[in-house]
C-alpha positions in Angstrom: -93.0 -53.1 -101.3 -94.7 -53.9 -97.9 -91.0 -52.3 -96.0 -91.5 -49.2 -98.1 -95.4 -49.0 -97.1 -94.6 -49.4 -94.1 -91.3 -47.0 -93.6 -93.8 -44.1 -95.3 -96.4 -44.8 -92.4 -94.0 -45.0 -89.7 -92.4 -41.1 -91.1 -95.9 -39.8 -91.3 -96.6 -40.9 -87.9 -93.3 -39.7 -86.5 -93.8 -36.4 -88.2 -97.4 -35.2 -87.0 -96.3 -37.2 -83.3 -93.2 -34.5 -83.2 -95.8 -31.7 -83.9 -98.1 -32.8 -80.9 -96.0 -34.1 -78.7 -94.7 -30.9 -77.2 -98.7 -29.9 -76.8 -100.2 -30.2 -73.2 -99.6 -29.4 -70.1 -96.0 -29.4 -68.2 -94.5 -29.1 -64.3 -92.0 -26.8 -64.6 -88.4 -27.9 -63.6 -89.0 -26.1 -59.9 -92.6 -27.4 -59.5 -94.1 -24.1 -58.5 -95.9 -23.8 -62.0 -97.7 -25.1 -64.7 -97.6 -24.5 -68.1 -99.8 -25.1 -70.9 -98.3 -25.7 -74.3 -100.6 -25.0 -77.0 -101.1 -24.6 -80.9 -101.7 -21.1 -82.4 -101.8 -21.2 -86.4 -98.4 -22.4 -87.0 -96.9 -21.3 -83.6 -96.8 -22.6 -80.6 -97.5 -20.8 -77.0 -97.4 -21.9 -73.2 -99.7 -20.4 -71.0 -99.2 -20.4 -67.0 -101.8 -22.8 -65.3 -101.3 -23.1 -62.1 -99.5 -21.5 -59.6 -97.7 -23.1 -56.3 -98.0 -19.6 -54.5 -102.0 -19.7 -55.5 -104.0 -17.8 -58.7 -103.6 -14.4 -57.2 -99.8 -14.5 -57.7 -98.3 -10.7 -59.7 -96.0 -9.8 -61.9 -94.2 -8.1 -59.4 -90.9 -8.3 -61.3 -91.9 -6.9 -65.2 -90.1 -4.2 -65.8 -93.2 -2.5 -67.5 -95.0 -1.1 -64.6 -98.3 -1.2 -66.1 -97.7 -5.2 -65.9 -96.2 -5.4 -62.2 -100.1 -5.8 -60.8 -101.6 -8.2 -63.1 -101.8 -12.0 -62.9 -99.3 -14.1 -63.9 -102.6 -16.8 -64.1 -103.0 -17.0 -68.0 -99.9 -15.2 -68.9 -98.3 -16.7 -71.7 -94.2 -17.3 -70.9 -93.5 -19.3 -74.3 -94.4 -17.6 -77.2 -94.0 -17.4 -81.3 -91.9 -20.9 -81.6 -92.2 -22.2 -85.1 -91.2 -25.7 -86.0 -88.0 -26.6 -86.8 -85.7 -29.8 -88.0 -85.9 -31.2 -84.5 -87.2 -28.8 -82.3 -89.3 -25.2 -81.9 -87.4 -22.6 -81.9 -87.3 -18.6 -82.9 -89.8 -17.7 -80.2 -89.6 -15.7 -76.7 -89.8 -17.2 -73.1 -90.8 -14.9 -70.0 -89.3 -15.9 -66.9 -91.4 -14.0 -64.3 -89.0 -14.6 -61.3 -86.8 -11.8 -63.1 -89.2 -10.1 -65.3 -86.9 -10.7 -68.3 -87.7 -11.8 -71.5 -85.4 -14.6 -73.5 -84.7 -15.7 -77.1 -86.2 -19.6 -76.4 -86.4 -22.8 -78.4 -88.2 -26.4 -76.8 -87.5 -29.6 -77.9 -88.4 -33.4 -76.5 -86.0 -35.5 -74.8 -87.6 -38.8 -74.4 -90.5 -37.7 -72.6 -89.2 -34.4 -70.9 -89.5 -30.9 -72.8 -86.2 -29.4 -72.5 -86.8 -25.5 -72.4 -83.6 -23.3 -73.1 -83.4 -19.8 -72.8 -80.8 -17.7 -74.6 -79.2 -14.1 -73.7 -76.4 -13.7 -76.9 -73.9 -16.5 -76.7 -75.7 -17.8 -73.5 -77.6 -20.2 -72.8 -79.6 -22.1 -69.6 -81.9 -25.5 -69.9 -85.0 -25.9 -67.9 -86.3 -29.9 -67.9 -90.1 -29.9 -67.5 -92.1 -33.1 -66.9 -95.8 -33.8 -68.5 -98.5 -33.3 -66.2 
């Protein structure tokens, strides 16, 4: 009786732990930015922090040329993950060095997020590190 008490407890901690874990703030694989990861209704976002070339930093490389003179301060470059089985996934990330936009899913590894951007049958890994 006490190992089943105690196996329910330790899944209920794992579960809500796995949903929080990924929240917070990052240093992205280069170290030139960081990200905030944060809880929207059911989704989850990651908003740009802080910026090694300074808060003033543009979009200079978004396609839409509306977007080319705003502030990449605030922009949000992981959006619309839901959770899945063992990681969030379904959602977009922006990578602002090319101005393109990728299918994305994050997941922990230990205590690194692994970020992974998709283009079709492609795929490329970023490793961020808490803050």
């Amino acid at each position: 009786m006490k190992k089943t008490i105690l196996t329910l407890a330790v899944a209920l901690m794992t579960a809500t732990a796995y949903a929080q874990d990924v929240l917070g703030k990052w240093i992205t694989e280069a170290g030139d930015a960081h990200v905030e990861i944060y809880k929207a209704g059911d989704k989850i976002n990651g908003k740009i922090i802080w910026l090694e070339q300074g808060p003033d930093t543009k979009d200079k490389h978004n396609p839409d040329a509306k977007l080319k003179e705003r502030k990449l301060m605030g922009v949000n470059i992981l959006s619309g993950l839901t959770k899945g089985k063992e990681k969030w996934e379904g959602g977009k990330v922006y990578d602002p060095k090319s101005g393109k936009t990728y299918k994305c899913s994050i997941w922990l590894d230990g205590d690194k997020l692994k970020v992974r951007g998709y283009l079709g049958v492609f795929h490329d890994t970023q490793t961020w590190k808490r803050k």
